[in-house]
Each structure stands twice: as structure tokens, then as C-alpha cells.
C-alpha positions in Angstrom: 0.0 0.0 0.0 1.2 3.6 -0.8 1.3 4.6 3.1 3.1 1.3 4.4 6.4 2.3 6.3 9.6 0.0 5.1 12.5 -0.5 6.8 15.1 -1.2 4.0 18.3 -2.6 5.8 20.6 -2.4 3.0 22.7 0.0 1.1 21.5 1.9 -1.8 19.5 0.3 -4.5 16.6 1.8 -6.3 15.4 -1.4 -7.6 14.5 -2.6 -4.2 12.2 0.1 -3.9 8.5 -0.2 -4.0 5.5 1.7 -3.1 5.4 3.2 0.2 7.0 4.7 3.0 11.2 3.9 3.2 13.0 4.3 6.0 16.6 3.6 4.8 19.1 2.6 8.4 21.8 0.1 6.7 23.2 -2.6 8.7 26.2 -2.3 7.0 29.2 -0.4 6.2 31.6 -1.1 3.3 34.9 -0.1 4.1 38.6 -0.8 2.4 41.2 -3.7 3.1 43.8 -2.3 5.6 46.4 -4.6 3.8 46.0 -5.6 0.4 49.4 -7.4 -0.1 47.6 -10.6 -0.8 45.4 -9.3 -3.1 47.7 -7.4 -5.5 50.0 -10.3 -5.5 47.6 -11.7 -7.6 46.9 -9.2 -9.7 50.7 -9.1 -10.0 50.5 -12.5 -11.2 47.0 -11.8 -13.7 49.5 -9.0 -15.2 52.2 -10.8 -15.4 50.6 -13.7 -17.6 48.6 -10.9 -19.8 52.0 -10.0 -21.1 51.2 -6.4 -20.2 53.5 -4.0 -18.4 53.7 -4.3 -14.4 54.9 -1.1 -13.6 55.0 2.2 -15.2 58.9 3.2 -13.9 59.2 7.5 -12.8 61.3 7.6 -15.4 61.9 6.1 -18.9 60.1 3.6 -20.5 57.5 1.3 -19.8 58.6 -2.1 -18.3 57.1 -5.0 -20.3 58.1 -8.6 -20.2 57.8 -10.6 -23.2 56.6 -13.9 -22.2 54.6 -17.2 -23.4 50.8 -15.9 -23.0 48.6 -18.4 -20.2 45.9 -16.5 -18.4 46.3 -17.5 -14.4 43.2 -17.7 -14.2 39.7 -18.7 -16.5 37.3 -16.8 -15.5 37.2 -13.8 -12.8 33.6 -13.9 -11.3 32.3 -10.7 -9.4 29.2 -11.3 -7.0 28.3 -7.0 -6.3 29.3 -4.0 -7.2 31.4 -3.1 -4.4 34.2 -6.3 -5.4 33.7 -4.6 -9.1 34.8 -1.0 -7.5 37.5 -2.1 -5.2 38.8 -4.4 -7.6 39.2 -2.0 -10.3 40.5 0.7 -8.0 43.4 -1.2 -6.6 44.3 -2.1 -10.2 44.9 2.1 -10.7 46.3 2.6 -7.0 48.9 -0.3 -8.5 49.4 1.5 -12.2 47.1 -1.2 -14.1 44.2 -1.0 -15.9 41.6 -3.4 -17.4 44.2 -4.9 -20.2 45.6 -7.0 -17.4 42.2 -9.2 -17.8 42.8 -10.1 -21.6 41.7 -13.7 -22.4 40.1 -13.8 -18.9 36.5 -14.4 -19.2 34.3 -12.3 -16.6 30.9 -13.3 -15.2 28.8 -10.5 -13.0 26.1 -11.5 -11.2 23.4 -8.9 -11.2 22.8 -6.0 -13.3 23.7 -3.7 -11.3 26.8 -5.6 -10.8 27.4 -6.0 -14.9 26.5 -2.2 -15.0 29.4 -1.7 -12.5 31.9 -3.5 -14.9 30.7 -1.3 -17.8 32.1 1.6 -15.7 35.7 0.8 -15.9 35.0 -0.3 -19.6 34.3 -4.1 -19.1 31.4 -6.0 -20.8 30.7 -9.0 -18.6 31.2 -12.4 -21.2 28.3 -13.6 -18.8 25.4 -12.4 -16.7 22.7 -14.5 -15.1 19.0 -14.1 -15.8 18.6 -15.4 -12.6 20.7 -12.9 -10.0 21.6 -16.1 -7.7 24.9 -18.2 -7.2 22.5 -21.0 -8.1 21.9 -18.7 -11.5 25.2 -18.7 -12.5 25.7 -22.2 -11.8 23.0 -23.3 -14.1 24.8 -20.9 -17.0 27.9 -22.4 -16.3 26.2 -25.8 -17.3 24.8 -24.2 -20.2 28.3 -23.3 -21.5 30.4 -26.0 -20.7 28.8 -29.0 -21.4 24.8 -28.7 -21.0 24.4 -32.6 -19.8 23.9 -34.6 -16.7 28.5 -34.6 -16.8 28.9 -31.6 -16.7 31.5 -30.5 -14.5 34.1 -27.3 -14.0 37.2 -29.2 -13.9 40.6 -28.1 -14.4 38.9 -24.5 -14.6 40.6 -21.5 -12.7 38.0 -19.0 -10.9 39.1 -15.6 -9.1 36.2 -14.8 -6.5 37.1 -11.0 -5.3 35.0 -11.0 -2.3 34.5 -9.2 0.8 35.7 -10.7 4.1 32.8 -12.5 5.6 30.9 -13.3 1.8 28.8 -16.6 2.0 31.1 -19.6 0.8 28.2 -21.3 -0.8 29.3 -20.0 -4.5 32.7 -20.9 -3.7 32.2 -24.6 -2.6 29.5 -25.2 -5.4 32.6 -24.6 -8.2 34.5 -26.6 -6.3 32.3 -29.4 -5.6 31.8 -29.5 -10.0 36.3 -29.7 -9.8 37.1 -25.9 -10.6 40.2 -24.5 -8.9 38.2 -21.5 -7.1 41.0 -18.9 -5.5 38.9 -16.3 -3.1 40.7 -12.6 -2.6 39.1 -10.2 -0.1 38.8 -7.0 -1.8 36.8 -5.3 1.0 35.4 -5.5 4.3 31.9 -5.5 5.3 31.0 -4.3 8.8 28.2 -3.2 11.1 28.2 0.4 11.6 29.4 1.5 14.3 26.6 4.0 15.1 22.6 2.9 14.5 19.8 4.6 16.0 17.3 3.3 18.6 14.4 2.2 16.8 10.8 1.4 17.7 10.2 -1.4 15.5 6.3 -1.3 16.1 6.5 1.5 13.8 7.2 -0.1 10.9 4.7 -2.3 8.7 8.0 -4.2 7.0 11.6 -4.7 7.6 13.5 -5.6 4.2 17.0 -7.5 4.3 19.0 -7.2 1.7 21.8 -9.8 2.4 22.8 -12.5 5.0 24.9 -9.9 6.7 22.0 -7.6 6.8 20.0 -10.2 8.9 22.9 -11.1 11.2 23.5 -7.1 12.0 19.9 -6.2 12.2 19.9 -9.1 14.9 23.1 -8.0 16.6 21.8 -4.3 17.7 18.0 -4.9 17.6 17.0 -8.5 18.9 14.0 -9.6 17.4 11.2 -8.4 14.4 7.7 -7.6 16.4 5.6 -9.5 15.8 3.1 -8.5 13.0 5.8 -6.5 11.3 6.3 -7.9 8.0 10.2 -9.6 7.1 10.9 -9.5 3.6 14.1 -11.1 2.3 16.0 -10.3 -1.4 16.7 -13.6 -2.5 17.0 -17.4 -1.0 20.4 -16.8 0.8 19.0 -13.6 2.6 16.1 -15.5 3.6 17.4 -18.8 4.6 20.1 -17.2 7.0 16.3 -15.0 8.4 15.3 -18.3 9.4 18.5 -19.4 10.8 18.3 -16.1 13.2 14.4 -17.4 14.0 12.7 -14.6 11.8 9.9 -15.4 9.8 10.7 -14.4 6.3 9.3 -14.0 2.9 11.7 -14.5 -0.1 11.5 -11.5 -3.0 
């Protein structure tokens, strides 16, 4: 109804929205790495086998290493936006660009994260109808082999992810034999400041993410009871049900 009041949990995304009232508190705060070591050692290595330059030196010319071309990895698979941005932006704060990814494949899941992509001049070779890890599984099948054998084996995936990202994409390529590598790229975190609330005041309180759930739970205890939980997608709602909410899946 155009008057019901919505607590939306998450950060930022227009698509969530729907008529009524929105009352946007997010349970969580994106914040960068304080070491990315790990991270650009693989990017290191993703340069290294494109055959493009490492470093750009203060003086004099470009550094380039001829070499026998063999991606490190397959495919580079980005699950939001935010691994999209902080991806890309350690790449400049390292003097690379998107050339390091040549004859790497890259899947986005969700269009806002394949809209992300197009940003720093990538066109995702693959994007899931269905805005799920079990989504892109199921176009992974499609692509490979389409039959009951299908399988990811020998395969090389690059996950950039954020610190406490659900595993359950992760183990699914590995359980069909890809060689899945995960790199935190960002941290996710509950704010450190969130108002008192009166939850009776509210007709529905949106999650947008496991994490959403798990903070919401941390600082406020439980939903009242006749306030509406709606969950954006199965994940989101199956870890509502783990914290004892009663949730409906979008």
C-alpha cells in the first residue's frame, strides 16, 4: 500500500524500492582492506601472464616482459558491485588497468553488478537471468557442457570478495572440480553507530543480504511480531530463518 512504512536494511539500490514509506538505516558499512598485499600479488601475477607491463617506472620507459601468453586464471567472477569497485580501483592505485584481464573471461552476477563492470570499460562475457549463485551455476552448465557430466574441472575461478561473503558459491565450483581462488577485496561491517528504533512503527523490515539479517539481529534483537520480514533472494532469507525470523523470499 502507498502509506506502508519499510525498513530497507541495506545499502543503496533503487530497484528494491516499492511503493510506500522507506525508512533507509543500513546494517552495513563497506569499508577498504587495511592490507591488500595478498590481493595485489595476484593481480601481480593476472599481469604478469597478460604479457602487459607491471609497472609504469618515474622515469623512462614502460617495463614490459615478453613472455609465453597463459591467463592465471579462467574466469574472474564478481558477485556485487562493491568487489567490481574495489577491484578496479586497486588495479589504478597499483598503475594497471583493465588490459591485465585479456583472455580472462568475466561473469557479473546482477545488473547492477554487470553495469558496474561497464564503468571501468568491461562488458561481462556472462550475466545470469537469474541474480543467484545457483543462476550462475546453471549458466555455467549451459556453456560447458549442458548434460547430466557436466563438470568445472581443471577450470581457474578468481572470486574478489569481501571478508565475511557466503562460501556457498565458492564450494558449489568446487564441488563441480574448478580451482576457485577467493581474494578479499573489501570489508563489510556493522556500523558502528545505529539509532534506537521502535520497531512497532514499521509495517515491513526488508534484508537485503545474510549480513544484513545477522547485524539487524546483533543491535536490535528480534522483528515484532506482526511487522512484515521480507528477504531479497534465497540466501537472505534462509540465514532469516537461521536467526528465528519469519521471512518472505523477494
Amino acid at each position: 500500500r502507498l502509506n506502508k512504512k519499510v525498513l530497507f536494511t541495506g545499502l543503496s539500490e533503487e530497484r528494491f524500492f516499492i511503493k510506500g514509506i522507506y525508512f533507509h538505516i543500513p546494517m552495513i558499512e563497506i569499508r577498504p582492506l587495511k592490507d591488500y598485499t595478498e590481493l595485489d600479488n595476484w593481480i601481480k601475477k593476472i599481469a604478469k601472464n597478460s604479457g602487459h607491463q607491471l609497472f609504469q617506472p618515474e622515469a623512462g620507459p614502460p617495463l614490459v616482459e615478453t613472455i609465453n601468453y597463459q591467463p592465471v586464471f579462467d574466469w574472474i567472477i564478481f558477485a556485487s558491485r562493491y568487489g567490481v569497485e574495489y577491484f578496479f580501483n586497486r588495479l589504478d592505485t597499483i598503475n594497471l588497468d583493465s588490459r591485465v584481464l585479456s583472455g580472462i573471461k568475466i561473469a557479473a552476477i546482477g545488473n547492477s553488478t554487470a553495469n558496474k563492470l561497464k564503468e571501468y570499460g568491461i562488458i561481462a562475457d556472462l550475466v545470469p537471468k537469474k541474480e543467484t549463485s545457483k543462476g550462475l551455476l546453471a549458466e555455467f552448465k549451459k556453456i560447458f557442457k549442458g548434460t547430466t557430466n557436466y563438470e568445472l574441472r581443471a577450470t581457474n575461478i578468481f572470486l574478489p570478495r569481501s571478508n565475511i561473503s557466503d562460501k556457498g558459491l565458492s564450494n558449489a565450483l568446487k564441488a563441480q572440480g574448478a580451482r576457485v581462488t577467493a581474494g578479499f577485496v573489501y570489508k563489510n561491517v556493522l556500523p558502528k553507530e545505529l539509532p534506537d528504533l521502535d520497531l512497532n512503527y514499521f509495517d515491513e523490515v526488508m534484508f537485503t543480504s545474510p549480513s544484513t539479517v545477522r547485524n539487524f539481529k546483533k543491535r536490535y534483537g528480534r522483528v515484532p511480531e506482526g511487522v512484515k520480514i521480507s528477504c531479497i533472494g534465497e540466501v537472505t532469507s534462509r540465514e532469516a530463518k537461521r536467526q528465528g525470523f519469519m521471512a518472505n523470499s523477494l
